[in-house]
C-alpha positions in Angstrom: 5.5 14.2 15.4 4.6 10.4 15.4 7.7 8.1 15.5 6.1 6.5 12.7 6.5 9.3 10.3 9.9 8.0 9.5 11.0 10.0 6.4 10.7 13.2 8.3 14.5 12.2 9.6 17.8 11.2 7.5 18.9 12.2 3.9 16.3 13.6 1.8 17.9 12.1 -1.4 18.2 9.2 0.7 14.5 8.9 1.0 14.1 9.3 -2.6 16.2 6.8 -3.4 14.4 4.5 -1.3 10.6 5.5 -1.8 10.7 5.7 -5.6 13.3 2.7 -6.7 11.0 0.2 -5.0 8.2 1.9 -6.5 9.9 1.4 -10.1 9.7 -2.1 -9.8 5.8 -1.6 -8.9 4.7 0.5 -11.8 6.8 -1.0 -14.4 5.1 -4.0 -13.4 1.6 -2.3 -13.8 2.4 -1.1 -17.1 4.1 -4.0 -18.3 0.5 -5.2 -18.3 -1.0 -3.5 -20.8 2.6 -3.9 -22.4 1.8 -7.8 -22.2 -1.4 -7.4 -23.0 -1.1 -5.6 -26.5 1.6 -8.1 -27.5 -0.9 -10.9 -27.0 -3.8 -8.9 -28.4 -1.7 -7.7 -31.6 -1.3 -11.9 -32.3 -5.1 -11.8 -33.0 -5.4 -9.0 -35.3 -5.2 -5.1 -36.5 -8.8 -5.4 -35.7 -8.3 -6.2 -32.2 -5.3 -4.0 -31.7 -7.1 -1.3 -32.3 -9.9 -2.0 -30.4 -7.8 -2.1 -27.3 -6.3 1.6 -28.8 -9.6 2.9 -28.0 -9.9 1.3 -24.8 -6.7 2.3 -23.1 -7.2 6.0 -22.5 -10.5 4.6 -20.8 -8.8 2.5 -18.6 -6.3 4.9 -17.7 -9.2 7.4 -16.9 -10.5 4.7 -14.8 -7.7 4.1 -13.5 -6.8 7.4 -12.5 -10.1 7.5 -10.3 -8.9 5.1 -8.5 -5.1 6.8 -8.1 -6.8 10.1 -7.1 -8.6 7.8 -3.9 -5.3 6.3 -3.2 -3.2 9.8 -3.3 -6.2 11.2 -0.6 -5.7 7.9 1.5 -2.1 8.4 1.3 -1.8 12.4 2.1 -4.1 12.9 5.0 -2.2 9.5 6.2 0.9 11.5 5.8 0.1 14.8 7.8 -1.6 12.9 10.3 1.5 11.2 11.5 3.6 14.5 10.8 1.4 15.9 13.1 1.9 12.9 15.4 -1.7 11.7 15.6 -1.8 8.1 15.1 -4.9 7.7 15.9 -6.4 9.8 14.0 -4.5 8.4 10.8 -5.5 4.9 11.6 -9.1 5.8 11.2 -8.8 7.4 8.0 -6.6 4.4 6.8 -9.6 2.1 7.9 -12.2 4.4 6.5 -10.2 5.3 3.5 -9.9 1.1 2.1 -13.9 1.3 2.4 -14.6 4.2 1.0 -12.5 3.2 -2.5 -14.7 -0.3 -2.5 -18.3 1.7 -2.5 -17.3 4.7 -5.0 -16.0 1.8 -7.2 -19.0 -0.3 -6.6 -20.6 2.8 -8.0 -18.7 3.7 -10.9 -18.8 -0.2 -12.4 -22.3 0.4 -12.8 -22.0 3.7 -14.3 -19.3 2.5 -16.7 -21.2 -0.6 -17.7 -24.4 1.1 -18.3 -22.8 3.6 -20.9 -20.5 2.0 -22.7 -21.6 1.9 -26.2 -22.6 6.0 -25.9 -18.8 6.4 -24.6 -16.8 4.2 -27.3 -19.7 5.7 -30.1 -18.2 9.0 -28.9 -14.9 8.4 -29.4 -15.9 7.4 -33.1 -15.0 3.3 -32.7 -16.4 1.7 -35.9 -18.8 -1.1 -36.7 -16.2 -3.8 -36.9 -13.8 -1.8 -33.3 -17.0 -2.0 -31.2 -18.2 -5.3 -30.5 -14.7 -6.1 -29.1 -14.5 -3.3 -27.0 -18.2 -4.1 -25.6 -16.4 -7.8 -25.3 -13.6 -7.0 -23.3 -15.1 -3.9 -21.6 -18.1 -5.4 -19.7 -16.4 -8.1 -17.5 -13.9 -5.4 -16.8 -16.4 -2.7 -15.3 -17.9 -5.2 -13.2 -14.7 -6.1 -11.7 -13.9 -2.7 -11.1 -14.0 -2.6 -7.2 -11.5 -5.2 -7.2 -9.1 -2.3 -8.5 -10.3 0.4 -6.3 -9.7 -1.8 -3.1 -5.8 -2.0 -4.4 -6.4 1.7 -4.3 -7.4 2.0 -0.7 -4.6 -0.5 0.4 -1.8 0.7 -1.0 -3.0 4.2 -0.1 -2.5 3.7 3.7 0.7 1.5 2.6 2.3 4.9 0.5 1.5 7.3 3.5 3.7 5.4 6.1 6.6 5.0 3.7 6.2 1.5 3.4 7.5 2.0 -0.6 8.5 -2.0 -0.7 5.7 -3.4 0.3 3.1 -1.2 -1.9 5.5 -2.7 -5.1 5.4 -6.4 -3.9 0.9 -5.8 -4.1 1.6 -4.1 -7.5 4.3 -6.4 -9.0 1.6 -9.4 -7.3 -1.1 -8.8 -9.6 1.5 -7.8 -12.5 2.8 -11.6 -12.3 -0.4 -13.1 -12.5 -1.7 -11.1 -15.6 1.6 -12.0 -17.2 0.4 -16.1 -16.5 -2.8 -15.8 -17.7 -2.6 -13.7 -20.9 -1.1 -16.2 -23.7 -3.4 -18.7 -22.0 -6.5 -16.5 -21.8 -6.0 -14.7 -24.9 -4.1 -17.0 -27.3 -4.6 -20.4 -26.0 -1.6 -22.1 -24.0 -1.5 -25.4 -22.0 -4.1 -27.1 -24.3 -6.4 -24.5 -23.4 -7.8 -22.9 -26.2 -8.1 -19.1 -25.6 -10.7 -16.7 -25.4 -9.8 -14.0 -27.4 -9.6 -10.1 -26.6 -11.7 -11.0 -23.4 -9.4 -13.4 -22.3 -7.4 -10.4 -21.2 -9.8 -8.4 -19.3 -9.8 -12.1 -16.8 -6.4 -12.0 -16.6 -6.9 -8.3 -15.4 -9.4 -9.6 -13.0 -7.8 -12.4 -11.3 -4.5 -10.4 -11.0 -6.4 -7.8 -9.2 -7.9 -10.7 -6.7 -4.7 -11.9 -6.3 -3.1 -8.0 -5.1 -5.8 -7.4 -3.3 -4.9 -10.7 -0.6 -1.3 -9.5 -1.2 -2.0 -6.5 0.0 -4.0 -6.9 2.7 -1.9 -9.3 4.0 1.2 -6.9 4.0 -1.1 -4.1 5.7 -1.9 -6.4 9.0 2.2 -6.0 9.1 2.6 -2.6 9.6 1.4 0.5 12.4 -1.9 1.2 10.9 -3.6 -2.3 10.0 -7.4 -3.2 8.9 -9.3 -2.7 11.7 -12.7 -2.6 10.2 -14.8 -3.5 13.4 -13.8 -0.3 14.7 -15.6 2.1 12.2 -18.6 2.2 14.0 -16.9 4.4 16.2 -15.6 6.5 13.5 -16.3 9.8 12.3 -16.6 8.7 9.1 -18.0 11.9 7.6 -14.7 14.1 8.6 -12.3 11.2 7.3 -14.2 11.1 4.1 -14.2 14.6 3.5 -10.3 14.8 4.8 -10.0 12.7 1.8 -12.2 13.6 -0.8 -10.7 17.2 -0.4 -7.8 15.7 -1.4 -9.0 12.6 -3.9 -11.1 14.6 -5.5 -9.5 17.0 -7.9 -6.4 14.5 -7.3 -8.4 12.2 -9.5 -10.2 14.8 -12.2 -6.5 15.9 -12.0 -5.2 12.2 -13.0 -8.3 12.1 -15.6 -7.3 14.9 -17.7 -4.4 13.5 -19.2 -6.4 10.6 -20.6 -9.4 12.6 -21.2 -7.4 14.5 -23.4 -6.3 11.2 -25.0 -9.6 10.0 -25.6 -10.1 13.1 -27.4 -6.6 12.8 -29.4 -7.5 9.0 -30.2 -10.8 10.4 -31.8 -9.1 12.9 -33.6 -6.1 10.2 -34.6 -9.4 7.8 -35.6 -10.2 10.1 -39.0 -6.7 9.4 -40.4 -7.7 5.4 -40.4 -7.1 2.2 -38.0 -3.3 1.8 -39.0 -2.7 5.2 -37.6 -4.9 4.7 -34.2 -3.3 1.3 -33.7 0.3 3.0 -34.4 -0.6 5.9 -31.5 -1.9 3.4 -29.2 0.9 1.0 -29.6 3.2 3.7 -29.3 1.3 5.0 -26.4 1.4 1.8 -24.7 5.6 1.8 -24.8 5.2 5.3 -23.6 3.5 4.5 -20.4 6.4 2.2 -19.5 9.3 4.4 -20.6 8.1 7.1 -18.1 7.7 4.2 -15.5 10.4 6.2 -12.9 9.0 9.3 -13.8 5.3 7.9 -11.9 6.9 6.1 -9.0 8.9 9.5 -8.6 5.4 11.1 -8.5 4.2 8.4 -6.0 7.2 8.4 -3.6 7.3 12.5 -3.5 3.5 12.8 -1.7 4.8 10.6 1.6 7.7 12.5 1.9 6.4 16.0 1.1 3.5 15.1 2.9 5.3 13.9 6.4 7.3 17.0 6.4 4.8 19.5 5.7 2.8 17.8 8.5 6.2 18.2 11.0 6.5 21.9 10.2 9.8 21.2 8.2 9.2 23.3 5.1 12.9 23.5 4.1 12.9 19.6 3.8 9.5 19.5 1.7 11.1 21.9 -1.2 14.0 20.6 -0.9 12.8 17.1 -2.1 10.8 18.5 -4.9 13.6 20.5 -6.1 15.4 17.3 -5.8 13.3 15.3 -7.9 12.9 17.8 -10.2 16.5 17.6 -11.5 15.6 13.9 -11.9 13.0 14.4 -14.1 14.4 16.5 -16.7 17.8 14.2 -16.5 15.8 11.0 -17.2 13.0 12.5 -19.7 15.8 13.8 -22.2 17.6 10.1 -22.3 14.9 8.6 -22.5 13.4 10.3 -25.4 17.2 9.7 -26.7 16.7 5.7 -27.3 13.2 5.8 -27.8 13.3 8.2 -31.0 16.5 5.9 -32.4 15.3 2.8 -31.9 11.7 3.6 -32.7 11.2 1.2 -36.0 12.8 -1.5 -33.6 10.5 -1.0 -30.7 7.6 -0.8 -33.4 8.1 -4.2 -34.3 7.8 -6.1 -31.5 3.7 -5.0 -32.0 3.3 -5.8 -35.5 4.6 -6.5 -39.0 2.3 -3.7 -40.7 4.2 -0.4 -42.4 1.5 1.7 -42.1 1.3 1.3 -38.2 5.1 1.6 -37.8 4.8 4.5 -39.5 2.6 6.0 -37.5 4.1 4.4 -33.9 8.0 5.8 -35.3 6.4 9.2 -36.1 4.5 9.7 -32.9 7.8 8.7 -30.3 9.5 11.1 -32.7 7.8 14.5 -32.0 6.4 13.3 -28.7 9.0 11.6 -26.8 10.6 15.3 -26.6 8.3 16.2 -23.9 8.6 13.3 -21.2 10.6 15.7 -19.5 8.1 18.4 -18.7 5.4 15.2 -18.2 8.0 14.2 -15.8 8.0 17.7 -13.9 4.2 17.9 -14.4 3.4 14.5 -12.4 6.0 15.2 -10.0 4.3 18.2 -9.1 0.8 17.0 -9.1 2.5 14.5 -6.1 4.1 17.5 -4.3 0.7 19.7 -4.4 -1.4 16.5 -3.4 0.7 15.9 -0.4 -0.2 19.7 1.1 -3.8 19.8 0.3 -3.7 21.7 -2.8 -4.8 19.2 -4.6 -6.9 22.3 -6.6 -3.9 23.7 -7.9 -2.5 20.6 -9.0 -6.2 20.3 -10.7 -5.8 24.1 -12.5 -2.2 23.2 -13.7 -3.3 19.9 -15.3 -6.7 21.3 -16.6 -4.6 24.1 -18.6 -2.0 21.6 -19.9 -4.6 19.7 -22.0 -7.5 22.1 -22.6 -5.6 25.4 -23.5 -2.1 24.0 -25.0 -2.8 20.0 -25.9 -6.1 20.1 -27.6 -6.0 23.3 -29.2 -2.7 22.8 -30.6 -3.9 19.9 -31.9 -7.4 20.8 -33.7 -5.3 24.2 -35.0 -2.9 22.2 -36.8 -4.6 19.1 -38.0 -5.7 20.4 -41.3 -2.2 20.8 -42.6 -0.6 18.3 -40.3 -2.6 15.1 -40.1 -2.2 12.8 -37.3 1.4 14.7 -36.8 -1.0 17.4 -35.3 -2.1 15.4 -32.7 1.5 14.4 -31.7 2.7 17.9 -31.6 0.0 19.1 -29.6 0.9 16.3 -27.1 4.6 17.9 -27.2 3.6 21.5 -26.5 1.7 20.2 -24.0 4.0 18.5 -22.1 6.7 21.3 -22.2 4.6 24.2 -21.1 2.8 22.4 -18.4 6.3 21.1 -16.9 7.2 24.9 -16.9 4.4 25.8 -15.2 4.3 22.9 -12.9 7.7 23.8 -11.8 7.2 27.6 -11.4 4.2 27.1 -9.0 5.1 24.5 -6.9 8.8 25.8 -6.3 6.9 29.1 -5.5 4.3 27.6 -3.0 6.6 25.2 -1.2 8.6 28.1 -0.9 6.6 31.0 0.2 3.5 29.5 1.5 4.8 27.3 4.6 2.7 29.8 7.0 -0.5 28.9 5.4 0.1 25.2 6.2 -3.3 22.9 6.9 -3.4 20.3 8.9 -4.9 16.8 8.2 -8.4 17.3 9.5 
């Protein structure tokens, strides 16, 4: 065991505490963007508002890519210094960073090459999709700005260093919150650029987390040593972490795959109803903001103590944060349904889209619990390699309860439907997440890999 792989010693709730309140700061900050970024957007329009409805599941999808890269980074990091090789996890952090660049070098000109097809799919009108090609096209090309945060703060979360992954995230966060209203709106005499105005804010805050972060990095054990990958085996460091990043990040996609499809079917009801769920989806994503750094700190400290053969330590701290999740989720969903109509119009003055945004927290908010138990779990199973069964549990939440829920009752149920079949999701995936990994942590420490 490395001395490096610090949170295989001291309190277990102590390391919770520690890993995922810094990591709070972090992802509210990330989702205070798009927070920020509706507000803005809102000021230009229904038209525009919905337009960045459709393209929010997309960028979460995206998005999630990229999370799936940084969980591989971060769990063969972790087992590798459990294991007490430090070598070997300073190659795969130096591998891992350029690895996320290339595949998102690749994907930006995937994305930008079929974006009309994708938004046509997903049944954006005449008016929605000339602002979605606006905004979307600068923001595929900057893609492997994003997936280089990825890599970084990968190799930051698998040595523990919880603070200094938040100060990259809450970096970029501060510099989208600059440049909206002067981007989008027009401040400072400057006269604003519209919808795209906010995909360069996106940009530039990305540039300015990726210096952040890469500065941080050079501080810690395991800095960029890029000179030294010619030496590498680069083939068994990328497939350490692509075992792991791979269905990690198809595991990350379903959930806005799934949306995409939900936004579609929330798209026949008319825009006041898809700009209601998306709003409402929008304050979502930050009310379950402790819920994701939970699911963010759990894979370093699973991970570490899986690697050091401490098994009773690794359950432990999923049981742990498990209690957590169903505390929070149920307050949570508390305020949010009560003070929906107030939450509702901080986005807009229109009755038919508080309508829709009060209806939706009220049916779905239910479930944050069981989302809460669902991510958390995702973390734990990433950490071990078993990232496929993380993959199986999410693929069965959306595709045999969400979606067919969903299409069953939407006949009688209208865009309620939708919101329902999000709730059953939620609850019976968290009971299965739970069951499983409880079960495996428990029962399957002799079947342990290692980090190669």
């Amino acid at each position: 065991m490395s001395e490096n792989a610090k949170l295989t010693r001291g309190s277990i709730v102590g390391h919770l505490v520690t890993q995922t309140a810094p990591m709070v700061l972090g992802v509210a900050a990330i989702m205070s963007i798009g927070l920020v970024d509706a507000y803005f957007i809102g000021q230009l329009g229904a038209a525009e508002l919905a337009a960045i409805s459709f393209i929010f599941p997309i960028s979460v999808a995206l998005t999630s890519l990229g999370v799936g890269v940084m969980v591989g980074i971060n769990s063969v990091i972790a087992r590798a210094l459990g294991e007490g090789n430090d070598e070997r996890a300073h190659e795969r952090a130096n591998v891992g960073i350029v690895f996320a660049v290339m595949l998102g070098a690749a994907m930006s000109l995937l994305l930008f090459a079929l974006l009309d097809p994708l938004f046509g799919l997903m049944q954006a009108d005449e008016e929605t999709l000339p602002l979605i090609r606006t905004y979307m096209q600068p923001f595929a090309l900057g893609f492997p700005l994003l997936m280089a945060i990825m890599g970084l703060n990968g190799v930051l979360r698998g040595q523990g260093e919880a603070k200094k992954t938040s100060i990259v995230s809450l970096s970029y966060a501060i510099a989208n919150w600059i440049l909206d209203p002067i981007l989008i709106t027009g401040a400072l005499g400057f006269e604003g650029l519209g919808i795209v105005g906010a995909a360069y804010a996106t940009l530039a805050g990305w540039a300015v987390g990726i210096a952040t972060g890469y500065i941080l990095l050079r501080r810690t054990p395991l800095p960029p040593q890029f000179r030294k990958l010619g030496g590498a085996d680069i083939g068994s460091s990328i497939a350490a972490i692509t075992r792991v990043a791979g269905p990690a990040s198809f595991s990350n996609a379903i959930n806005p795959i799934g949306l995409s499809v939900l936004t579609a079917l929330v798209a026949v009801e008319g825009q006041s109803a898809v700009a209601g769920f998306g709003a409402a989806g929008r304050l979502q994503s930050f009310a379950v903001v402790p819920l994701l750094a939970l699911s963010g700190a759990i894979g370093g400290i699973v991970g570490q103590n899986w690697g050091s053969g401490k098994l009773d330590r690794a359950n432990n701290a999923f049981l742990y944060a498990s209690g957590f999740c169903i505390a929070y989720g149920l307050s949570i969903a508390l305020v949010l349904v009560f003070a929906a109509e107030w939450f509702a119009g901080l986005f807009t003055d229109s009755e038919a889209v508080v309508a829709q945004f009060t209806a939706y927290l009220g049916i779905a908010a239910w479930g944050y619990a069981g989302y809460g138990l669902l991510i958390v779990s995702n973390g734990a199973l990433n950490a071990i390699d078993r990232a496929g069964w993380a993959l199986a549990q999410s693929f069965a939440r959306v595709f045999l309860v969400m979606l067919p829920v969903a299409w069953l009752l939407r006949a009688s149920w209208g865009a309620e439907a939708i919101y329902a079949g999000e709730l059953a999701a939620n609850l019976a995936g968290g009971a299965l997440a739970l069951a499983m990994t409880w079960w495996l942590l428990r029962h399957h420490g002799q079947m342990r890999p290692s980090a190669t």
